[in-house]
Jmol script that loads the backbone (N, CA, C; Angstrom):
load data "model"
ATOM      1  N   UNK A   1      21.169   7.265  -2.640  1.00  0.00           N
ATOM      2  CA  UNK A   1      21.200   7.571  -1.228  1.00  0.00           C
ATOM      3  C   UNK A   1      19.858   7.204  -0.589  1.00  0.00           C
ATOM      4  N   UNK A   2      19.988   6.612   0.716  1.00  0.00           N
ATOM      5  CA  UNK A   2      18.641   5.833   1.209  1.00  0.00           C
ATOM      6  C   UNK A   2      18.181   7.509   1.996  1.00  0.00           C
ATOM      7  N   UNK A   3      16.796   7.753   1.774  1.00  0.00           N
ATOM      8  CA  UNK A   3      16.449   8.399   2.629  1.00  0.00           C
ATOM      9  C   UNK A   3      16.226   8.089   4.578  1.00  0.00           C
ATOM     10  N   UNK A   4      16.725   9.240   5.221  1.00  0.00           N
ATOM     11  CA  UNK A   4      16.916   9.044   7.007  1.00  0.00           C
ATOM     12  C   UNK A   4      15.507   8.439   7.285  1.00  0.00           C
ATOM     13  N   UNK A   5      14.175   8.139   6.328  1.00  0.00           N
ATOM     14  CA  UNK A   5      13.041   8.190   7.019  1.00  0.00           C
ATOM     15  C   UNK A   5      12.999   6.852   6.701  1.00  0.00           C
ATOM     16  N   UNK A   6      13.640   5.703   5.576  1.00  0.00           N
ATOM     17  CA  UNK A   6      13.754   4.882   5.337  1.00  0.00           C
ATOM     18  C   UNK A   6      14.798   4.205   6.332  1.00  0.00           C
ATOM     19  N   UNK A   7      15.715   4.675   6.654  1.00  0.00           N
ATOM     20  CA  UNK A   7      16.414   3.749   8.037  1.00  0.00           C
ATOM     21  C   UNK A   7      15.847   3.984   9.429  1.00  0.00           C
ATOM     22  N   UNK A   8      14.875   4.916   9.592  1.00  0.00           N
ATOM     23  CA  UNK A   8      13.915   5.320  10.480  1.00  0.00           C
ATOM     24  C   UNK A   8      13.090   3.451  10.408  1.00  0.00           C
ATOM     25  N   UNK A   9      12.431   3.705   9.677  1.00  0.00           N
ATOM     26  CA  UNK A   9      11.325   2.449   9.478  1.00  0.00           C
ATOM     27  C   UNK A   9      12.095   1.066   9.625  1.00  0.00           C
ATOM     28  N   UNK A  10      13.473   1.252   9.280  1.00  0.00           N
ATOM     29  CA  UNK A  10      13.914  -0.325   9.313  1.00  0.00           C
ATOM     30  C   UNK A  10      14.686  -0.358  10.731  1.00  0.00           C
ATOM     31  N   UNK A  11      14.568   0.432  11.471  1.00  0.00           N
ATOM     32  CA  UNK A  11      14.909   0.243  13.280  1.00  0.00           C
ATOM     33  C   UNK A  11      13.826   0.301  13.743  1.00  0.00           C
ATOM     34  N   UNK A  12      12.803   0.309  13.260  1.00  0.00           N
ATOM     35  CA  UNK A  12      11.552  -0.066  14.363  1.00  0.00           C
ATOM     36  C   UNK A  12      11.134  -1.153  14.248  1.00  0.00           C
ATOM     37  N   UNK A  13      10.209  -1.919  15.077  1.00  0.00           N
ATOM     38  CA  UNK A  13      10.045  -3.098  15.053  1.00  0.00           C
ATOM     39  C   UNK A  13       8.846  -3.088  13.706  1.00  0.00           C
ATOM     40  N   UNK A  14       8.963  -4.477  13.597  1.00  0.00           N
ATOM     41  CA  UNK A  14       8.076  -4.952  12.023  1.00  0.00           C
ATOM     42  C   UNK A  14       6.462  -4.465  12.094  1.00  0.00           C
ATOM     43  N   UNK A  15       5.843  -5.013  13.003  1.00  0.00           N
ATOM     44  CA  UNK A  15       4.150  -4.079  13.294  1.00  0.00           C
ATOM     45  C   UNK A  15       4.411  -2.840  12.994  1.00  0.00           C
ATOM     46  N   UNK A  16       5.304  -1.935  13.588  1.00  0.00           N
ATOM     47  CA  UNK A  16       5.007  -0.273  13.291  1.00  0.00           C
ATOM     48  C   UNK A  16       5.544  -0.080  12.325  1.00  0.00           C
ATOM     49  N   UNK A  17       6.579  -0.801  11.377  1.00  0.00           N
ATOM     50  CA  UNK A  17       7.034  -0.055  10.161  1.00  0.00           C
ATOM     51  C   UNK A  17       5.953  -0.929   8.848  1.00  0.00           C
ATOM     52  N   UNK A  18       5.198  -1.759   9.065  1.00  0.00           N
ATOM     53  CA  UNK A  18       3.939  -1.843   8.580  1.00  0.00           C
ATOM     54  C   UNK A  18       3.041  -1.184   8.394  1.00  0.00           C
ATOM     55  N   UNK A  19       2.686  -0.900   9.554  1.00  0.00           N
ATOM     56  CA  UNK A  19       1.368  -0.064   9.884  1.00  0.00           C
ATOM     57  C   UNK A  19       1.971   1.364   8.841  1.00  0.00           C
ATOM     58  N   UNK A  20       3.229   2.219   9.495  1.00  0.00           N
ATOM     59  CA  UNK A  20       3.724   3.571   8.570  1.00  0.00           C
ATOM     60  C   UNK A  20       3.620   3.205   7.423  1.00  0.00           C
ATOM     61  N   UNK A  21       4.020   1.869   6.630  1.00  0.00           N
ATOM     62  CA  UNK A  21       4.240   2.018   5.590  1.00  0.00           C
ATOM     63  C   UNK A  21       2.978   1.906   4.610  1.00  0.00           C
ATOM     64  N   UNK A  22       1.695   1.690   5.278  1.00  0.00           N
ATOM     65  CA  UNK A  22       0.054   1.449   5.309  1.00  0.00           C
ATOM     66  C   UNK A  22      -0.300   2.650   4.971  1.00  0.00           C
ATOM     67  N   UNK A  23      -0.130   3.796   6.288  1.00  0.00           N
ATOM     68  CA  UNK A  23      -0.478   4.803   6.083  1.00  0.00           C
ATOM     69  C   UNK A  23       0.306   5.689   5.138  1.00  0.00           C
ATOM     70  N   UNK A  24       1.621   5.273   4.858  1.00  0.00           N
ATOM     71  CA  UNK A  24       2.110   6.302   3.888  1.00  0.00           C
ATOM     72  C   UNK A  24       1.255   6.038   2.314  1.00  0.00           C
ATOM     73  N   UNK A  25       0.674   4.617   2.108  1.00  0.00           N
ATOM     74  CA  UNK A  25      -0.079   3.835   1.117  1.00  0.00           C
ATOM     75  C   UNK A  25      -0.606   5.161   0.860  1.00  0.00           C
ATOM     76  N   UNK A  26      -1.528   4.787   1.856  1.00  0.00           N
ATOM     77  CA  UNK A  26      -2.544   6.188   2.337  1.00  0.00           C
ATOM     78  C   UNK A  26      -2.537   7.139   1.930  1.00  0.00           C
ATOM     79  N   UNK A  27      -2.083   8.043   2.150  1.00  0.00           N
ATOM     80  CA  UNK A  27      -1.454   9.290   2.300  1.00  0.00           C
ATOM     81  C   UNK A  27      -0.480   9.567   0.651  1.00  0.00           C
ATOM     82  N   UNK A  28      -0.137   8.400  -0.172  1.00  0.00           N
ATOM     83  CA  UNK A  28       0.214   9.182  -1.628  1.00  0.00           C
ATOM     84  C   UNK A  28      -0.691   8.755  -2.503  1.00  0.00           C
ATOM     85  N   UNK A  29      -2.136   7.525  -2.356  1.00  0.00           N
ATOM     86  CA  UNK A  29      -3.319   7.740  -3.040  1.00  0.00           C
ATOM     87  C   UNK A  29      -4.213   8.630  -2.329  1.00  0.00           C
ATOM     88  N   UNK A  30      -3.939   9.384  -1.754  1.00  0.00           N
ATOM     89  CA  UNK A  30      -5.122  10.878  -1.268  1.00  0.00           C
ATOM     90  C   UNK A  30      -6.395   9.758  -0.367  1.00  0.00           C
ATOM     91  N   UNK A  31      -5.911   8.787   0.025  1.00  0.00           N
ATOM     92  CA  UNK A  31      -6.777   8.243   0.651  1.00  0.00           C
ATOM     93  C   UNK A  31      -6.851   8.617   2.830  1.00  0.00           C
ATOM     94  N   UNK A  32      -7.131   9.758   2.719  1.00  0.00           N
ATOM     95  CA  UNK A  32      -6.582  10.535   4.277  1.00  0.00           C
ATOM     96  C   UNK A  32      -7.779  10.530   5.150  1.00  0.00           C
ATOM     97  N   UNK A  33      -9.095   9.793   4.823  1.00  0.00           N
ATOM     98  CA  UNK A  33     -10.155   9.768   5.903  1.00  0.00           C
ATOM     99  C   UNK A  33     -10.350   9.688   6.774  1.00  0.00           C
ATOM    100  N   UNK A  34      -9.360   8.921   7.300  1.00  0.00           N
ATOM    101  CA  UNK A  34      -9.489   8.443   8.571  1.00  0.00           C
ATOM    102  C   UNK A  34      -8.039   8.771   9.520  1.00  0.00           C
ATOM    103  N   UNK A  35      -7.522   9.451   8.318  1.00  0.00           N
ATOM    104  CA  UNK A  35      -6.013   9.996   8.872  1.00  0.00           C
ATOM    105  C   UNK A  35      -5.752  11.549   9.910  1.00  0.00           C
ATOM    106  N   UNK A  36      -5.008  11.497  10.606  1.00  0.00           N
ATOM    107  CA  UNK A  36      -4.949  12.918  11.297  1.00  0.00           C
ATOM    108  C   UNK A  36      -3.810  13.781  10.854  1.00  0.00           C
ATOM    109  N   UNK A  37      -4.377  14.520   9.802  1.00  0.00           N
ATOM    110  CA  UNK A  37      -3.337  15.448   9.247  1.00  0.00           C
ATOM    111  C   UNK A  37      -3.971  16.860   9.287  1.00  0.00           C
ATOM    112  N   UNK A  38      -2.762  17.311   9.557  1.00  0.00           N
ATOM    113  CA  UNK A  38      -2.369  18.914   9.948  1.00  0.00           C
ATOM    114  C   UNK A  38      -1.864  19.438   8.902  1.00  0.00           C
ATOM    115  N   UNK A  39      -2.007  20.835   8.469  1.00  0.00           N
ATOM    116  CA  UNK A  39      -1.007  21.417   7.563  1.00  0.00           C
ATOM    117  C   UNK A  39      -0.057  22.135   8.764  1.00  0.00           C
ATOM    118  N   UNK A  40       1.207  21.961   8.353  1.00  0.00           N
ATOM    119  CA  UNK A  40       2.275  22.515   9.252  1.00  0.00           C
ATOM    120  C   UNK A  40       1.899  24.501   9.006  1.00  0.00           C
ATOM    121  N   UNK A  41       2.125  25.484  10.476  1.00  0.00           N
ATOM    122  CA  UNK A  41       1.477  26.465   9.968  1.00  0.00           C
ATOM    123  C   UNK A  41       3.575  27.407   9.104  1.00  0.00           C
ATOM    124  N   UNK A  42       4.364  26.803   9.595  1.00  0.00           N
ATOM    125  CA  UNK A  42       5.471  27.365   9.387  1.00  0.00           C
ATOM    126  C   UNK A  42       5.718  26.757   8.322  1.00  0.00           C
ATOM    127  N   UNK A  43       5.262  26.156   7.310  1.00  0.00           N
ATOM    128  CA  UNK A  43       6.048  26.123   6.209  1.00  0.00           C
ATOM    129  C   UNK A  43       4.955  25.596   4.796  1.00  0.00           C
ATOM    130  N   UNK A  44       4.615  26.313   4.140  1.00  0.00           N
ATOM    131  CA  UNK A  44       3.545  26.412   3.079  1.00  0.00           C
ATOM    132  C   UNK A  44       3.912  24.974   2.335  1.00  0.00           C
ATOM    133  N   UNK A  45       2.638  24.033   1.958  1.00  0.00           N
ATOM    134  CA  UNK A  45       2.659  22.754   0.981  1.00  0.00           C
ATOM    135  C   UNK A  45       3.584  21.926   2.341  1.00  0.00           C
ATOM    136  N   UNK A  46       3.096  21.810   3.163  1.00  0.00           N
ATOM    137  CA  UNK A  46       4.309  21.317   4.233  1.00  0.00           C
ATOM    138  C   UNK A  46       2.995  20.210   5.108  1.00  0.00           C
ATOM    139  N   UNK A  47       2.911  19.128   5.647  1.00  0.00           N
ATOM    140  CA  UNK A  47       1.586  18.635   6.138  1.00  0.00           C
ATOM    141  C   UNK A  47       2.269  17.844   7.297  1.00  0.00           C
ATOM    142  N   UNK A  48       1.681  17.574   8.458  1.00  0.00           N
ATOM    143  CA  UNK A  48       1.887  16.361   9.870  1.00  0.00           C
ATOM    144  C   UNK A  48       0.755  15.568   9.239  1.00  0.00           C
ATOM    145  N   UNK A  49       1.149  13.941   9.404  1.00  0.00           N
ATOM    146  CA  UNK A  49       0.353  13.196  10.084  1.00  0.00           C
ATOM    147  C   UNK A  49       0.707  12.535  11.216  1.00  0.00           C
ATOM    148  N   UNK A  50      -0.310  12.270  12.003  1.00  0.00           N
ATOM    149  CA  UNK A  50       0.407  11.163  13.569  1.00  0.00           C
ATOM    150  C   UNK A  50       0.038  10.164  13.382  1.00  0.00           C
ATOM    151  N   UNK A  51       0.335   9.220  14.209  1.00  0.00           N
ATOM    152  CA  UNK A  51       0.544   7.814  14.108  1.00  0.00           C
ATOM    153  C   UNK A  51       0.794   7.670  16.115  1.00  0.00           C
ATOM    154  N   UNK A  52       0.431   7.670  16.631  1.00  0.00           N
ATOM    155  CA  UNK A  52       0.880   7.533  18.076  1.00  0.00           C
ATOM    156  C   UNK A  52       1.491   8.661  18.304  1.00  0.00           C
ATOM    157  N   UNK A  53       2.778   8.192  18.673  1.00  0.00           N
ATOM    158  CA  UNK A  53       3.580   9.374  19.444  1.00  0.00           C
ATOM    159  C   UNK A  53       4.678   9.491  17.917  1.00  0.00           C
ATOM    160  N   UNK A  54       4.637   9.237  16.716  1.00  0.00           N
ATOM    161  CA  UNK A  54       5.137   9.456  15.346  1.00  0.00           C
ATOM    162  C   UNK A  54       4.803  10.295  14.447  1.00  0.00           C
ATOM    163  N   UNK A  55       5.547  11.009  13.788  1.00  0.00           N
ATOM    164  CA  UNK A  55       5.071  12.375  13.136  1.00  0.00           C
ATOM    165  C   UNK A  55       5.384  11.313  11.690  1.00  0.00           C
ATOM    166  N   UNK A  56       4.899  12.182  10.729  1.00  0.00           N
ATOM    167  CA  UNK A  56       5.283  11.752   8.896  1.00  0.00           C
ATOM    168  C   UNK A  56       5.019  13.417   8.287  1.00  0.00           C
ATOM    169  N   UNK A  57       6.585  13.326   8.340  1.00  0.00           N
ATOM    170  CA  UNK A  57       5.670  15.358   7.513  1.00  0.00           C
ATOM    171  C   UNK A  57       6.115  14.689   6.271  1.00  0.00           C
ATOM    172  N   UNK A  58       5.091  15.511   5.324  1.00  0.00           N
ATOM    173  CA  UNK A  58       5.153  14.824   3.782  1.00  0.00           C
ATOM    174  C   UNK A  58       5.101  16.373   3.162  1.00  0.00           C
ATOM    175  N   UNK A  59       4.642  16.855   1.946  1.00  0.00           N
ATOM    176  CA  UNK A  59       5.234  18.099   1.220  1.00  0.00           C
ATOM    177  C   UNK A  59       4.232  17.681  -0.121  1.00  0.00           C
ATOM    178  N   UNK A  60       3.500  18.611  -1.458  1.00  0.00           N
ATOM    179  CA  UNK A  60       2.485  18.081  -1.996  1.00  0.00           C
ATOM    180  C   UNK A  60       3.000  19.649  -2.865  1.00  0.00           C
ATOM    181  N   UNK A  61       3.466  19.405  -3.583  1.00  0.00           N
ATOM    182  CA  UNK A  61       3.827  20.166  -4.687  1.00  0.00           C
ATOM    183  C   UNK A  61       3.056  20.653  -5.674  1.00  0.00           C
ATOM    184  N   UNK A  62       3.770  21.323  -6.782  1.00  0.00           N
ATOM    185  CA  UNK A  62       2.359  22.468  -7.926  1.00  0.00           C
ATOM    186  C   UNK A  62       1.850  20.778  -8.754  1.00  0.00           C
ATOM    187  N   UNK A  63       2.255  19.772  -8.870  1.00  0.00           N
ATOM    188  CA  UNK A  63       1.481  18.929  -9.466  1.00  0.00           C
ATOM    189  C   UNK A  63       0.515  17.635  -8.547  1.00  0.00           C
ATOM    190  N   UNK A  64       0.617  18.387  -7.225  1.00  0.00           N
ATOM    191  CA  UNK A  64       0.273  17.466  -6.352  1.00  0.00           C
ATOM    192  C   UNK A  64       0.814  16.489  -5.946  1.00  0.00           C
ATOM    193  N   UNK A  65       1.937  15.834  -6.346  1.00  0.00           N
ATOM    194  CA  UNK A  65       2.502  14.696  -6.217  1.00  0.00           C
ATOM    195  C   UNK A  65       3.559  14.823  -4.458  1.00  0.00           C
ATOM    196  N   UNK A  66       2.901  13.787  -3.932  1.00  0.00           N
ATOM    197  CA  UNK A  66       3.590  13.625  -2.508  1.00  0.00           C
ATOM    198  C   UNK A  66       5.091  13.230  -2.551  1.00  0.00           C
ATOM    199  N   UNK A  67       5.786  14.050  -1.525  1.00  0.00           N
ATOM    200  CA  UNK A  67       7.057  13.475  -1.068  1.00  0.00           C
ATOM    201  C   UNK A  67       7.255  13.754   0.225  1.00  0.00           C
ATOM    202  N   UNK A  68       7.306  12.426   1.275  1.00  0.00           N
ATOM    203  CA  UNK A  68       7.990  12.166   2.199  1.00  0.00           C
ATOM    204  C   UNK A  68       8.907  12.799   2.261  1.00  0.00           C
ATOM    205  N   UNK A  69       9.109  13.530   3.644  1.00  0.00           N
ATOM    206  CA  UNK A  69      10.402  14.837   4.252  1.00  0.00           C
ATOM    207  C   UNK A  69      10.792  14.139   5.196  1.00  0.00           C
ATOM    208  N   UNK A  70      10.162  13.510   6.790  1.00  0.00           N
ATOM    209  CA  UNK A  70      10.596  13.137   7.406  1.00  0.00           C
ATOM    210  C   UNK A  70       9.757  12.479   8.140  1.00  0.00           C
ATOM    211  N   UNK A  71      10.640  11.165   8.836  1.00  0.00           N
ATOM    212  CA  UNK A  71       9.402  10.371  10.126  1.00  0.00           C
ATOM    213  C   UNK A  71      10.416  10.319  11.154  1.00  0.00           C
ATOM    214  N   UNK A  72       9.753  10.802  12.195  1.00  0.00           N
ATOM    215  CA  UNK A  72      10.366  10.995  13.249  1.00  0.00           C
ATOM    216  C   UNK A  72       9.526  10.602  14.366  1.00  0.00           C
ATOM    217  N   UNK A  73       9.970  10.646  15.947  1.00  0.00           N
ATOM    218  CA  UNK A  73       9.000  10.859  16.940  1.00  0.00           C
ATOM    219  C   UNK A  73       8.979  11.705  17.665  1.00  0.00           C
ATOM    220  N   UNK A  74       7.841  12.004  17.948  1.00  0.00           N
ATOM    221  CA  UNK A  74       7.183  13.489  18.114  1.00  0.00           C
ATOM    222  C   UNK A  74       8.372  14.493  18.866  1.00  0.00           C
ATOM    223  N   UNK A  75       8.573  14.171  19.916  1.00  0.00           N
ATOM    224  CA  UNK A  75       9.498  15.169  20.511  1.00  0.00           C
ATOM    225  C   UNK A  75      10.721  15.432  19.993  1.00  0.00           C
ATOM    226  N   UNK A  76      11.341  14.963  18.189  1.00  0.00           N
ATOM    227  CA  UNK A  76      12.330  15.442  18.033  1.00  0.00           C
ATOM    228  C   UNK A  76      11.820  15.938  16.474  1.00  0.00           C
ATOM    229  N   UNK A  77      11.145  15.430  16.354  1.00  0.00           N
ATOM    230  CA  UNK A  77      11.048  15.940  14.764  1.00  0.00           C
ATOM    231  C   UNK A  77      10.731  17.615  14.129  1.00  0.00           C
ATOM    232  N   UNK A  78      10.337  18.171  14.979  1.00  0.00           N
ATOM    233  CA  UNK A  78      10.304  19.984  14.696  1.00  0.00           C
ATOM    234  C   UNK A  78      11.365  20.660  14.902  1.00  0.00           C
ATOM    235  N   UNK A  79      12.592  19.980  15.360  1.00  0.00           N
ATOM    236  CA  UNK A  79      13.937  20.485  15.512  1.00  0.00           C
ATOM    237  C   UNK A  79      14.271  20.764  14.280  1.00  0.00           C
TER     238      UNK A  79
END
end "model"
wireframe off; spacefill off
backbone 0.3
color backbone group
């Protein structure tokens, strides 16, 4: 089953599902320096990053290992 955040990226145009797919690089080698991430306060091991007006909540489990939850844009993704 394709994840919704993976047909997310393949309806946007090619520059921005680059760039996400850069920062998701990012973001599962712990490379977040220059990244703007939030820990979500409603849901523990739960994290935002932005990207423009684009959310990426990701999730970082008891072995640390990242998994992508959802990419959305901003005004629908906390639904």
């Amino acid at each position: 089953m394709v994840a919704i955040w993976i047909k997310f990226l393949k309806s946007q145009n090619k520059d921005i599902s680059l760039k996400i797919y850069e920062i998701i690089e990012k973001i599962i080698n712990w490379d977040t320096t220059w990244l703007d991430i939030k820990p979500l306060s409603w849901k523990e091991n739960y994290f935002r990053c932005r990207i423009w007006n684009i959310r990426i909540i990701y999730t970082k489990n008891i072995n640390w290992e990242i998994e992508i939850k959802k990419i959305w844009y901003r005004w629908d993704i906390y639904k």
